[in-house]
Backbone as JSON, one array per atom type, in Angstrom:
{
  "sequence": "XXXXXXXXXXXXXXXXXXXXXXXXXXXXXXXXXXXXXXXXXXXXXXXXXXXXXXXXXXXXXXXXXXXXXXXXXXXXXXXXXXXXXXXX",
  "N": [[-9.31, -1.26, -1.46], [-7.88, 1.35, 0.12], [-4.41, 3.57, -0.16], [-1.03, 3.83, 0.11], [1.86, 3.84, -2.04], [5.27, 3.3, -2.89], [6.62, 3.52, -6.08], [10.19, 2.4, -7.04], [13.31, 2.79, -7.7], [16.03, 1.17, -7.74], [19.73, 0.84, -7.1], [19.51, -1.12, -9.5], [17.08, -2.26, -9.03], [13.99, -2.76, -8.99], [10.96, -1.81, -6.79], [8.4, -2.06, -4.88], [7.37, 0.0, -1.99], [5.14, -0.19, 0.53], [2.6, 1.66, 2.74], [2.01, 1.01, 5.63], [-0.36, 0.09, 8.44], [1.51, 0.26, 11.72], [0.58, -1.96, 13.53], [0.28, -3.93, 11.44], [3.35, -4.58, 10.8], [4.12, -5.11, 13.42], [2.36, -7.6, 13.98], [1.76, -10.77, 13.2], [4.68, -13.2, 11.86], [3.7, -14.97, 9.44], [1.84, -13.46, 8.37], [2.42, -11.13, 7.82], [4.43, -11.94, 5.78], [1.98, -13.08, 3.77], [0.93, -10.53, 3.57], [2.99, -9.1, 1.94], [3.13, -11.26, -0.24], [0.91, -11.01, -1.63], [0.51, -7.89, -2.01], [3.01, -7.7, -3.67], [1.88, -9.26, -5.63], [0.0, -7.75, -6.45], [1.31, -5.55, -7.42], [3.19, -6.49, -9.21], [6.02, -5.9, -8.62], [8.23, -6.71, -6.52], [7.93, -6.55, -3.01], [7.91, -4.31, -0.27], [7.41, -3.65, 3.24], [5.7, -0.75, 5.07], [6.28, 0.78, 8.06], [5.72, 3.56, 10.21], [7.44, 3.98, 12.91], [7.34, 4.22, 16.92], [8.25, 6.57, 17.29], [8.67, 7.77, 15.09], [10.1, 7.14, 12.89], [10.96, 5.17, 10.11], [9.79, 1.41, 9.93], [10.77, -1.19, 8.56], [9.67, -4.2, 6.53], [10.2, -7.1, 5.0], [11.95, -8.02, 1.5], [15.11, -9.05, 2.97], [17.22, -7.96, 1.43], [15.95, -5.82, 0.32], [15.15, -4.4, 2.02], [17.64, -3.37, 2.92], [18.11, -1.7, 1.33], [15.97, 0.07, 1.57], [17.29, 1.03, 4.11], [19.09, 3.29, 3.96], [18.31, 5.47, 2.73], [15.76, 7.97, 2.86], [12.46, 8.1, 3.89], [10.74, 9.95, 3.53], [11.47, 10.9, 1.3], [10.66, 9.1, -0.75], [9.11, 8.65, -3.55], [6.12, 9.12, -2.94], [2.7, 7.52, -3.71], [-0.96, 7.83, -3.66], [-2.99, 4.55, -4.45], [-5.17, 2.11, -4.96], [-6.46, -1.1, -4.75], [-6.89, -4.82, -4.59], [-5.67, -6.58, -3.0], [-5.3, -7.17, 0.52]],
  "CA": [[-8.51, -0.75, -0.37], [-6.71, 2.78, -0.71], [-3.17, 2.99, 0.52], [0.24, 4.95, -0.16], [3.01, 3.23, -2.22], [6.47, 4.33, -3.57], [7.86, 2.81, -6.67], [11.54, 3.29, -6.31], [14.07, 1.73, -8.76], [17.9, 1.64, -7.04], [21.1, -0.29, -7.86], [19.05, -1.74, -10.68], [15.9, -2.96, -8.81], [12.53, -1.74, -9.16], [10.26, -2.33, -5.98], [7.45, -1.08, -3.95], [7.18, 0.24, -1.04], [3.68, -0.08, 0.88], [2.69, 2.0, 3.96], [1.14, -0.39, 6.69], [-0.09, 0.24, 10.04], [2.47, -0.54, 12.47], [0.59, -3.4, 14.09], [0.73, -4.84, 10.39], [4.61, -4.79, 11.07], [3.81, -6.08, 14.86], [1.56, -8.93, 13.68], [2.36, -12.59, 12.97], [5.06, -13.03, 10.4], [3.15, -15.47, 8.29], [0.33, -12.89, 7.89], [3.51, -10.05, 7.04], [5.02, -12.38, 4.75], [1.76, -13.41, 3.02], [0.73, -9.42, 2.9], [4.11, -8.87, 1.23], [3.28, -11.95, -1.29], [-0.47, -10.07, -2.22], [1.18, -6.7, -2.62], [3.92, -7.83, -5.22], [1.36, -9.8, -7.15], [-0.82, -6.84, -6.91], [1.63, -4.25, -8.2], [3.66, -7.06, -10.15], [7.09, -6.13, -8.25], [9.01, -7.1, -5.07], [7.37, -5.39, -2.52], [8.87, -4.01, 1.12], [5.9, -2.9, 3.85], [6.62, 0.34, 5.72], [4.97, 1.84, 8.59], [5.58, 4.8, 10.85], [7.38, 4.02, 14.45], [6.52, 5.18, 17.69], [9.51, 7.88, 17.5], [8.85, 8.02, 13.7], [11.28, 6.57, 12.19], [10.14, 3.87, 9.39], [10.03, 0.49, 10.05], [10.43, -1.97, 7.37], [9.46, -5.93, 6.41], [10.43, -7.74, 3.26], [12.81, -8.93, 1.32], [16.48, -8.36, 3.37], [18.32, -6.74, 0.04], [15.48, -4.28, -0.19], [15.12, -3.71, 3.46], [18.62, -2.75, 3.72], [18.85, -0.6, 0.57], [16.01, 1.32, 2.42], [17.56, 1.6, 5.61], [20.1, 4.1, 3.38], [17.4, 6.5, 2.12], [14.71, 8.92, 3.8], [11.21, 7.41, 3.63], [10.15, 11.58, 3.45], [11.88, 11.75, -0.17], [10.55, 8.36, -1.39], [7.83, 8.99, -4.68], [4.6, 8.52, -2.65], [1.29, 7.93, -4.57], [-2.05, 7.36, -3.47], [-3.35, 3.53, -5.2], [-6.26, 1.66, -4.77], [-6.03, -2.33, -4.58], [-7.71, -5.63, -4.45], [-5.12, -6.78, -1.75], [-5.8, -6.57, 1.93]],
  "C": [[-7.62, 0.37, -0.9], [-5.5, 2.24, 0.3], [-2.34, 4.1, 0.03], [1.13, 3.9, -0.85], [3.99, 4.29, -3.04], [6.86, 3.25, -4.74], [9.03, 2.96, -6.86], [12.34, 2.57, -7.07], [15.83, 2.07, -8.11], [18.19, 0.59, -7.19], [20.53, -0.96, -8.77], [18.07, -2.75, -10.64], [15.1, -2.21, -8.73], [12.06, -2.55, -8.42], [8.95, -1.46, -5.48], [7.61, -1.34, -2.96], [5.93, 0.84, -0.56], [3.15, 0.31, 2.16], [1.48, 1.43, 4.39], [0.97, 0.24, 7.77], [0.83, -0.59, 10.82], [1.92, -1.72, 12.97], [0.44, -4.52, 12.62], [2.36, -5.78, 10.61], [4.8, -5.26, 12.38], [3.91, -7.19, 14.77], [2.69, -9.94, 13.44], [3.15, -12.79, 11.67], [4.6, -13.81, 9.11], [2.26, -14.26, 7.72], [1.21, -11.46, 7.01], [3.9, -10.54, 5.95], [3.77, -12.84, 3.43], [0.66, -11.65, 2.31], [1.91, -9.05, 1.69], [4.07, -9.78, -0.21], [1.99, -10.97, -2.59], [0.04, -9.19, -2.74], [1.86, -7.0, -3.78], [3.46, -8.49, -6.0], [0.47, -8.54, -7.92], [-0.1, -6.04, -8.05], [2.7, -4.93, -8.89], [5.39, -6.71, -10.01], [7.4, -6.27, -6.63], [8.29, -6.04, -4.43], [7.96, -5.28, -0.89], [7.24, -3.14, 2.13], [6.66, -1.81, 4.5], [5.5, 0.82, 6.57], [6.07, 2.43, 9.9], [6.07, 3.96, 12.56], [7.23, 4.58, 15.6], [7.38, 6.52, 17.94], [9.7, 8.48, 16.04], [9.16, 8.24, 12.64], [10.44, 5.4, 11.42], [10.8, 2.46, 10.26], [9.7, -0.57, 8.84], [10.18, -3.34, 7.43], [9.14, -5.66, 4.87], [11.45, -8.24, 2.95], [14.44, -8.28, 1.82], [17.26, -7.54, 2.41], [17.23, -5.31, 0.21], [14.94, -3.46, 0.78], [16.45, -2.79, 3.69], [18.59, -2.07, 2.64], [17.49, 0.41, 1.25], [16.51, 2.08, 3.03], [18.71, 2.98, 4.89], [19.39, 5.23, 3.02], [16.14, 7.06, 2.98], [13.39, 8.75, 3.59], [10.78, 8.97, 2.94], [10.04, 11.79, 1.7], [11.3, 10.59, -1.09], [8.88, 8.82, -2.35], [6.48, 8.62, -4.43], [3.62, 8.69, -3.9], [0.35, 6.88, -3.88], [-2.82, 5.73, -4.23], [-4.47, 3.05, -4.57], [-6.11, 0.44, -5.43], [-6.65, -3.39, -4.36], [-7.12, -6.08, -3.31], [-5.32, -6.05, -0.31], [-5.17, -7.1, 2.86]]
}
């Protein structure tokens, strides 16, 4: 599976951030919470999902500390890179 993530290291956490289709962030929160478990085993840190709202503004799911130190920063400026993944 290809994909987009950011690794992003602030106040002295290192996480990813993983862009999702919004009905990922819709969907059922077991199925959010057990994408969110896949991802951070995949890439071996905390991981936050992110996808695109309908006014296109991010929307985030994950863990509340690293949701809200998003909500402070500009998805635009975050260190995208292209990855490729066993998680789905």
């Amino acid at each position: 599976m290809k994909g987009q993530v950011a690794v992003v290291c602030e106040r002295g956490v290192r996480f990813a951030v993983v862009a999702v289709r919004p009905s990922v962030i819709s969907g059922v929160k077991r199925e959010r919470d057990q994408a969110v478990r896949a991802y951070s085993a995949e890439l071996g840190v905390p991981t936050v999902l992110m996808a695109q709202g309908s006014r296109g503004l991010p929307i985030y799911d994950g863990p509340p500390d690293l949701v809200e130190v998003l909500a402070g920063m500009c998805a635009d400026q975050l260190p995208w890179r292209e990855f490729t993944m066993q998680a789905a």
